[in-house]
C-alpha positions as CSV (number, residue, x, y, z in Angstrom):
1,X,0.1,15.0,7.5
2,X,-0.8,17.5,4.6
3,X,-5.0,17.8,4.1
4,X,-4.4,15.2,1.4
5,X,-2.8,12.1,1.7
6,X,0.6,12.6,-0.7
7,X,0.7,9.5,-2.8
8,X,4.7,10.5,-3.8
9,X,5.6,11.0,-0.3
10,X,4.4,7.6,0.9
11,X,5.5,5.4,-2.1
12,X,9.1,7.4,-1.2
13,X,9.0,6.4,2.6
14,X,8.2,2.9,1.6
15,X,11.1,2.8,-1.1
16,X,8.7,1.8,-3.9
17,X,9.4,2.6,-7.1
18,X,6.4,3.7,-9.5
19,X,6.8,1.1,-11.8
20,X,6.7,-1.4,-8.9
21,X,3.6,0.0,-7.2
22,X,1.8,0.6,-10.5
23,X,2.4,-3.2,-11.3
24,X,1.3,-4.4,-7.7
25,X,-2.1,-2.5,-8.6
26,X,-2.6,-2.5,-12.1
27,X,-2.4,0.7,-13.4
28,X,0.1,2.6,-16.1
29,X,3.3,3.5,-14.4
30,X,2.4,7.0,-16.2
31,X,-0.8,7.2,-14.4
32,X,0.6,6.7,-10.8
33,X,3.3,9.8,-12.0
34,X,0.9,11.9,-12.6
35,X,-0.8,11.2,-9.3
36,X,2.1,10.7,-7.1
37,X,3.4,14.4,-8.6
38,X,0.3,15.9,-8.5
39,X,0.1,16.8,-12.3
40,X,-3.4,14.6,-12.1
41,X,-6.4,14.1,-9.7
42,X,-6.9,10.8,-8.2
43,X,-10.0,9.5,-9.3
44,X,-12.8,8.7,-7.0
45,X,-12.8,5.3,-7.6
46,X,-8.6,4.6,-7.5
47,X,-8.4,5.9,-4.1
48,X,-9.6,2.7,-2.8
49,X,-7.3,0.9,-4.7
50,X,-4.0,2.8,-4.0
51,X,-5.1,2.9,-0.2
52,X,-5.7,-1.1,-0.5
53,X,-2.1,-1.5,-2.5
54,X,-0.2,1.4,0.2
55,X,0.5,-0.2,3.7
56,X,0.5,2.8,5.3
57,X,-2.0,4.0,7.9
58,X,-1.4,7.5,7.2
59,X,-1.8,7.6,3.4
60,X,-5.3,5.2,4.4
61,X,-6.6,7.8,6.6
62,X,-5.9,10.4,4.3
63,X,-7.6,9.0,1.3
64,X,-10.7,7.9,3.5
65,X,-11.1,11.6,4.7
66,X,-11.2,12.6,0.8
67,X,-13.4,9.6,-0.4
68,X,-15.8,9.5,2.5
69,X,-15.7,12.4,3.9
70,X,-15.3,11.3,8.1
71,X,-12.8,9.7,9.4
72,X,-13.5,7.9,12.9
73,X,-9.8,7.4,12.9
74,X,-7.6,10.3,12.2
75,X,-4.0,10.3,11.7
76,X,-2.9,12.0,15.1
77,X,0.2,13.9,14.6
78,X,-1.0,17.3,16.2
79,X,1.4,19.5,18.0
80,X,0.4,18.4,21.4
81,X,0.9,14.2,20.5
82,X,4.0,12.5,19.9
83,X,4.0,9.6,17.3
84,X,6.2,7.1,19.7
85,X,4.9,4.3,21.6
86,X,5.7,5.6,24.7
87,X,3.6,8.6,24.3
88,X,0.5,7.3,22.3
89,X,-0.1,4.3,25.4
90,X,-0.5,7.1,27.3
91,X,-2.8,8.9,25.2
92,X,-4.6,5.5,25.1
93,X,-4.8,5.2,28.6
94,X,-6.2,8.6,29.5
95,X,-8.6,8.4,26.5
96,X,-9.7,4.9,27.7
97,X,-10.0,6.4,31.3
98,X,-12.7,9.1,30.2
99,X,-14.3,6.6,28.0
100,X,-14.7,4.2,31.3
101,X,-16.4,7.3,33.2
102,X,-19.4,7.1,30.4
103,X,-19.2,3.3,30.1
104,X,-20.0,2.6,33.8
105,X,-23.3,5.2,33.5
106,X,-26.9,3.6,33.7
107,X,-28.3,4.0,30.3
108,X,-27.6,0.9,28.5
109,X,-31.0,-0.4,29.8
110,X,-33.0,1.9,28.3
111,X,-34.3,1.5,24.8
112,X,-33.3,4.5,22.1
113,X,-37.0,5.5,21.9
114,X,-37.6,5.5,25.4
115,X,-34.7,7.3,26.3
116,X,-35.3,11.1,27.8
117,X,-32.6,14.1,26.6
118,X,-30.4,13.7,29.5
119,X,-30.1,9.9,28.5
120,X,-29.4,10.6,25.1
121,X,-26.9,13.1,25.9
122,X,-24.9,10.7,27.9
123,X,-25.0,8.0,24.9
124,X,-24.0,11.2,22.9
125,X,-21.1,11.7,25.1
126,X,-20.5,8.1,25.4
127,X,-20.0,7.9,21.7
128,X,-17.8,10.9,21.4
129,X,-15.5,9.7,24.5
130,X,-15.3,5.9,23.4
131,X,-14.4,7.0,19.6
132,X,-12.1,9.0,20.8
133,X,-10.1,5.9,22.5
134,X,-10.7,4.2,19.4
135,X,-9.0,6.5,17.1
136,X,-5.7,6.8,20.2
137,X,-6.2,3.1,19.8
138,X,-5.9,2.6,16.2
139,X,-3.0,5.3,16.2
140,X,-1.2,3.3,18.7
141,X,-1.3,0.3,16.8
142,X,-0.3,2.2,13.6
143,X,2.8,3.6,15.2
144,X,3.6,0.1,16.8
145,X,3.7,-1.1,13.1
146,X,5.7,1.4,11.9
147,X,8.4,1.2,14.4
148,X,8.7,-2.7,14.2
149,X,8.2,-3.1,10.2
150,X,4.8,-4.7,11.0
151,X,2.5,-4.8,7.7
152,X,-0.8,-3.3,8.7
153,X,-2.2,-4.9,5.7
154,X,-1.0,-8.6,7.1
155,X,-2.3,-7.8,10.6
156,X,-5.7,-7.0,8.8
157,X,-5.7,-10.1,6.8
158,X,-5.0,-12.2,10.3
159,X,-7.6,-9.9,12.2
160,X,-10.2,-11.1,9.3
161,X,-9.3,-14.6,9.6
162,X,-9.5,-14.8,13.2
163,X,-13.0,-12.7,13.2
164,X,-14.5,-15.1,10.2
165,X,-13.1,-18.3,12.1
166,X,-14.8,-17.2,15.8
167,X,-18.5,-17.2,13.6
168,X,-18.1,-12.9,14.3
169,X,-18.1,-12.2,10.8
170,X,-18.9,-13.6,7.3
């Protein structure tokens, strides 16, 4: 993926027409032009609109790296990963592996304020390695989606649902 997320590439890849996407969110069919050719900026406060109306996990990590500024889940299509299923499991796998190493340390019983430098370093490292096996995770899923036609949006909705009816969220 480009630094930016490409709002005329996605709608494209998704076979949306501008006229259909700008109706689904409730803008001007001129405005999304502008945006999806790049003859405009993307306001601030239509990213999260146009990531909310795009099912696609690429175009959403793109637009939260502009908007935000992080991105605990990047988009991984470097030149050492493959974006098939096959290949991010494995990725998942090894990244949950090195996670496990950190998980299985003897720090969780000490509070954050009590905790020496070595201690916080391995929570330091912990975090890095577990979000790390998060983001493989989260890409693994994403690729799973594209490759069956799954709706990322739907399995979010059903995630929600299933959270909100187990008393885990409000």
């Amino acid at each position: 993926m480009k630094t930016k997320a490409n709002l005329g590439e996605i709608l494209k890849e998704q076979g949306k027409t501008q006229t259909e996407f700008a109706n689904e969110i409730g803008y001007d069919q001129s405005t999304i032009s502008k945006w999806a050719n790049g003859s405009r900026t993307i306001a601030k406060e239509a990213k999260p609109i146009l990531a909310r109306g795009i099912d696609s996990f690429k175009y959403y990590i793109g637009t939260m790296k502009e908007t935000a500024g992080i991105s605990l889940t990047p988009y991984m299509n470097g030149d050492r990963i493959h974006r098939d299923i096959a290949s991010m499991r494995m990725l998942v796998e090894k990244e949950r592996r090195e996670a496990m190493e950190y998980w299985n340390k003897d720090f969780w019983h000490i509070p954050a304020d009590h905790a020496n430098e070595i201690e916080r370093e391995q929570v330091r490292q912990f975090v890095k390695e577990y979000s790390e096996k998060l983001a493989a995770e989260f890409n693994l899923l994403a690729v799973v989606c594209e490759r069956y036609g799954f709706s990322l949006k739907q399995i979010d909705q059903q995630l929600e649902m299933t959270l909100k009816s187990r008393g885990l969220v409000k």
